[in-house]
N, C-alpha and C positions, 0 to 999 in steps of 0.2 A: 424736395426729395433728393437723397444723393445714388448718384448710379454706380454698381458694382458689376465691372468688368473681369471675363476670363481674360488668359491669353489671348485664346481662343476666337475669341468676340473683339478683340483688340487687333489682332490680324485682318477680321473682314471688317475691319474699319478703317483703317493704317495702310495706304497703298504707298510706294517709295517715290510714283510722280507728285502727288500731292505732299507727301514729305518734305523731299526739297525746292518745291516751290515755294509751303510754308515758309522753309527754314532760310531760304532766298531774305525772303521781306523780315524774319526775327533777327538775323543776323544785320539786316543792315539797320535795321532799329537798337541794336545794341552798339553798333559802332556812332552812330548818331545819340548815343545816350540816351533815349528812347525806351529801351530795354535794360533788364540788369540780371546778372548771376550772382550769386553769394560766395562764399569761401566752400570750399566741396572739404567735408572734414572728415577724417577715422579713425577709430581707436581700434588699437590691436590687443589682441590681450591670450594668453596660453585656455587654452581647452584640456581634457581629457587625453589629447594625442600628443605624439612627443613630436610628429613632423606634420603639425597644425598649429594653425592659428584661427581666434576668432577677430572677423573683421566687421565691427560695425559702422558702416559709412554713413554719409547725408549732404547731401548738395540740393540747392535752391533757387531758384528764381524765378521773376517776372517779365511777361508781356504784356503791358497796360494795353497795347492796341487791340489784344487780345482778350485784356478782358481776366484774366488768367494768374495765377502766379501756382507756382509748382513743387512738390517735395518729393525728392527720391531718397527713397531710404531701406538699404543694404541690409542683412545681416547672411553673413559669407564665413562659412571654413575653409580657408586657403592653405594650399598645400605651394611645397617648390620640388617638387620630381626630381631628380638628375636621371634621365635617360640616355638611350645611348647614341640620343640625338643631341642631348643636351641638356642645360636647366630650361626648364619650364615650369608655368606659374598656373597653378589648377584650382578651381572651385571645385567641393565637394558638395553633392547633391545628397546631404545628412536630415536634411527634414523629413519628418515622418514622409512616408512615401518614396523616400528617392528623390527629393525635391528641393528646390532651390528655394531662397526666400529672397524677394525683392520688393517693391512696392511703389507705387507712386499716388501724391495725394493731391486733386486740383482744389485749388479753391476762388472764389471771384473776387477780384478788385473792386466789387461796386459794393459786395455787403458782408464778405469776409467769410462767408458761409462754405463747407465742403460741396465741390460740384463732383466729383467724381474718385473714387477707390479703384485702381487692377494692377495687375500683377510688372515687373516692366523686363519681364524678358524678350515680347516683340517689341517693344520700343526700342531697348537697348543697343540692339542688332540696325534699327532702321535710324536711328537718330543719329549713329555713328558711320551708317554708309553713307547716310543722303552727307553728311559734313563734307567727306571723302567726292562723292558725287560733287557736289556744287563745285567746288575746288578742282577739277575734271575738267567741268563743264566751261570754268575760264582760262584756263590752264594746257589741258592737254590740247594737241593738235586736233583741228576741226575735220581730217579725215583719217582720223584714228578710228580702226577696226578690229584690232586683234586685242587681246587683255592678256595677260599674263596674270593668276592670284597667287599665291604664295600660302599656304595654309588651305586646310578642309575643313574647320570649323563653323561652328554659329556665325562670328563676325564675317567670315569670308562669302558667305550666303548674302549677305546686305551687300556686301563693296561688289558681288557679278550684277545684283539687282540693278547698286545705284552706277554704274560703270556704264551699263547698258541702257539703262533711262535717257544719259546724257548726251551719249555719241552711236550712232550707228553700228554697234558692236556686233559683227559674225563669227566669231570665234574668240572662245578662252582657252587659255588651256593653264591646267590649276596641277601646281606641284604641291606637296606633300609629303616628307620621310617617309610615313606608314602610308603602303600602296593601298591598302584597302580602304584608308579612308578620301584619298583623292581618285580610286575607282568608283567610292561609294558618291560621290562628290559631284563627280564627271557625271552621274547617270541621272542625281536627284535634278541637276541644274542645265540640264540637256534639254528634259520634259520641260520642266518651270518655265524656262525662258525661249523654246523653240530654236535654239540657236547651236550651233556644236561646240560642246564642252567636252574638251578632250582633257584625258590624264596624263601629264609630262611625267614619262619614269626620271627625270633626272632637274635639277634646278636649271641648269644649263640652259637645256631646251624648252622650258618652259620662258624661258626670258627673254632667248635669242630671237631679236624680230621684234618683238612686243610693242606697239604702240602706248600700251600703258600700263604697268604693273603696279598692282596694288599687295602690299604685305598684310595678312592680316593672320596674324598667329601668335603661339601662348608660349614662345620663346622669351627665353631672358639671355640670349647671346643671337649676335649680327647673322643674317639670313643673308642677305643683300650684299654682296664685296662688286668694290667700286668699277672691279675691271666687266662688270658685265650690262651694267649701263650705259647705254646706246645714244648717240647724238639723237636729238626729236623726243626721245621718253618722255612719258608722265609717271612720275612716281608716285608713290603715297604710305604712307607708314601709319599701325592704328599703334604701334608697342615701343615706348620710347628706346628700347635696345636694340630692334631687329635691323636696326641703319646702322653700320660703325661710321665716325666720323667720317671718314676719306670717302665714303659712298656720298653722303651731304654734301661734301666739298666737291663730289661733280657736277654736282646742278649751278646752271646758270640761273634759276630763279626759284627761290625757297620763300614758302608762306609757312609760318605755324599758326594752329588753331587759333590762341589767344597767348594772350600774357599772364602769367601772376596766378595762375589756375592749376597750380598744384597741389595734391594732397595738403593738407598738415597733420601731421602723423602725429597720434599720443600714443604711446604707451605703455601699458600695466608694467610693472616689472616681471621678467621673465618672456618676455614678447619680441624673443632675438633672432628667428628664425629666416625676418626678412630682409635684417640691417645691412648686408652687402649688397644685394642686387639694388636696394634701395640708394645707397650711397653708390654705387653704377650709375642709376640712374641721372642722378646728382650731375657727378664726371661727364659724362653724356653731353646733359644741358650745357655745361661750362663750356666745353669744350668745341662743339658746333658754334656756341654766343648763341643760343634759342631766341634771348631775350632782346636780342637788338632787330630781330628778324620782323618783317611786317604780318601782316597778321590775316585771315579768313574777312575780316569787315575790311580791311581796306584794302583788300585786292575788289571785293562786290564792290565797294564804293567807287571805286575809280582813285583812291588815293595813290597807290602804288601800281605802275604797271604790272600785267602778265605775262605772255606770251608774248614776245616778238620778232620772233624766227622761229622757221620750220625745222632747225639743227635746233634747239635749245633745249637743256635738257630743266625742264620744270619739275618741281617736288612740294609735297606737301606733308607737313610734321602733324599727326590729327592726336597729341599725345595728351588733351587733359578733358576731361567730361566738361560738360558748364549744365548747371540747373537748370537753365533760362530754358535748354532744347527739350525739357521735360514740359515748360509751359506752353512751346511753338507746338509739339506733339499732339500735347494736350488739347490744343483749339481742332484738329482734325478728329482726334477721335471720339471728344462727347459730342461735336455736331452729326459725324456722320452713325456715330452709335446710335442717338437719339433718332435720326431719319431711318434708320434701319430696322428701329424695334430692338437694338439686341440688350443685354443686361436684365440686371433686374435692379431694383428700386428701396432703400432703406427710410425710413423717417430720418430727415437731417436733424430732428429734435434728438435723436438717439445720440449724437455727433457733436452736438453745440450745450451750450450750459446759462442759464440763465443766472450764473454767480460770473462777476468779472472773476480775471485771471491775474 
């Protein structure tokens, strides 16, 4: 039988300790080749709107120790705002309902067979803080307390979870241009976490002091300028713009997720809507050298040092998805799904085909 998951049922399966514990032992199984990601692929292609695009993506991978191999797979109407904060880069909630479409497909390395169908908007959010978390967790100073977040959104909700997992966190305090949604932000993540999350009216104050700031926001221009980056910081960035270079070049020890883990973009003709902030991004990578930087498995490994002074100002680049976290994810939530009762159950005959393929 294959199991079909809500969000819902995905959440009270999906805790952020168990997350990065997981993602601890996938990550270092993929730096030990162990584990493996695919090529994360998208094709863009024009819609009905004239400041849209449709984006079909698909990233994959395995954790054989797991048992596991994993597919996520996109389909997104992406918009790029110009607000009067700036360009920003928006998913449209167009599916019938008001609804987002995403997905993820487990299947087993032992018989090839589908183990599980749900949606991957609580993965998405956990699988990219706990990244952020782990990288923290060796990284930031051992009696770091305060947070600084940058952003109110979805992503920022994972980076207070996985921030506070890692280190003894009594205070955030979370900037946001629009006050309403870093008031709305400040109150949801106050209850959540038991801890005080306050609203900083100003980026400034939100940073100044910070033991660790995490950016996690749907900018396509630099949030972060380099003069406010404090000796001892832990940084951390989920959006390959919101760091200008010169922010990069203050840290004393920079880790990027992985290597070679970026889109490959096709397409359609008429699908021009993204090509400069995408060649940004480009400039970006070039220009920091991403590619020579050590990487999330060898910092876990012990290949490259981390932290080695209390002044040091450590950062971490978390700018490309890997499939492989869809399989680490995956091993927690059809086990504790199944231990919980939650889902419900399809004939895996309905799913499989008794003609080769």
């Amino acid at each position: 039988m294959t199991l079909i998951l809500s969000n819902e049922e995905v959440e009270r399966a999906l805790g952020m300790g168990d997350c990065i514990a997981m993602g601890e032992e996938a990550y270092k199984a993929l730096g030990l080749g162990k584990a493996a990601t695919g090529v994360r692929g998208e094709i863009l292609s024009p819609t009905g709107r004239d400041d849209a695009l449709h984006s079909l993506l698909t990233m994959a991978g395995v954790v054989p120790g797991f048992g596991i191999g994993a597919v996520r797979i996109n389909s997104d109407i992406l918009t790029w705002p110009k607000t009067a904060h700036g360009l920003t880069r928006e998913k449209v909630p167009a599916a019938p309902g008001g609804r987002y479409v995403g997905l993820v497909l487990l299947f087993s390395t032992e018989t090839g067979e589908p183990l599980a169908i749900y949606p991957d908007g609580i993965v998405q959010r956990m699988r990219v803080g706990a990244a952020c978390g782990l990288a923290a967790k060796y990284l930031a100073r051992e009696d770091a307390r305060t947070a600084a977040i940058l952003g109110a959104g979805w992503q920022a909700g994972g980076q207070a979870m996985a921030m506070s997992c890692v280190r003894g966190i009594t205070a955030i305090r979370c900037f946001s241009p629009t006050p309403a949604k870093r008031d709305a932000f400040a109150r949801e993540w106050s209850e959540k976490l038991a801890i005080e999350v306050a609203a900083a009216p100003s980026l400034q104050e939100a940073v100044a002091g910070a033991d660790i700031v995490a950016c996690a926001t749907n900018s396509m221009e630099p949030v972060l300028p380099p003069e406010l980056v404090e000796p001892g910081m832990h940084v951390s960035s989920v959006k390959r713009l919101e760091l200008p270079p010169e922010t990069v070049a203050r840290a004393d020890v920079v880790f990027t997720h992985v290597k070679g883990a970026e889109s490959r973009i096709t397409r359609v003709e008429g699908a021009d809507l993204s090509r400069e902030t995408d060649a940004a991004k480009d400039r970006m990578t070039s220009a920091i050298r991403q590619g020579d930087m050590p990487t999330l498995p060898d910092l876990l490994l012990g290949r490259t040092p981390g932290r080695t002074g209390a002044d040091q100002i450590t950062m971490f680049l978390n700018y490309a998805g890997l499939g492989f976290q869809f399989a680490a994810t995956g091993a927690i939530i059809i086990e504790k799904a199944r231990s919980l009762g939650l889902g419900r159950e399809i004939p895996t005959d309905w799913l499989t085909s008794a003609l080769p393929s």
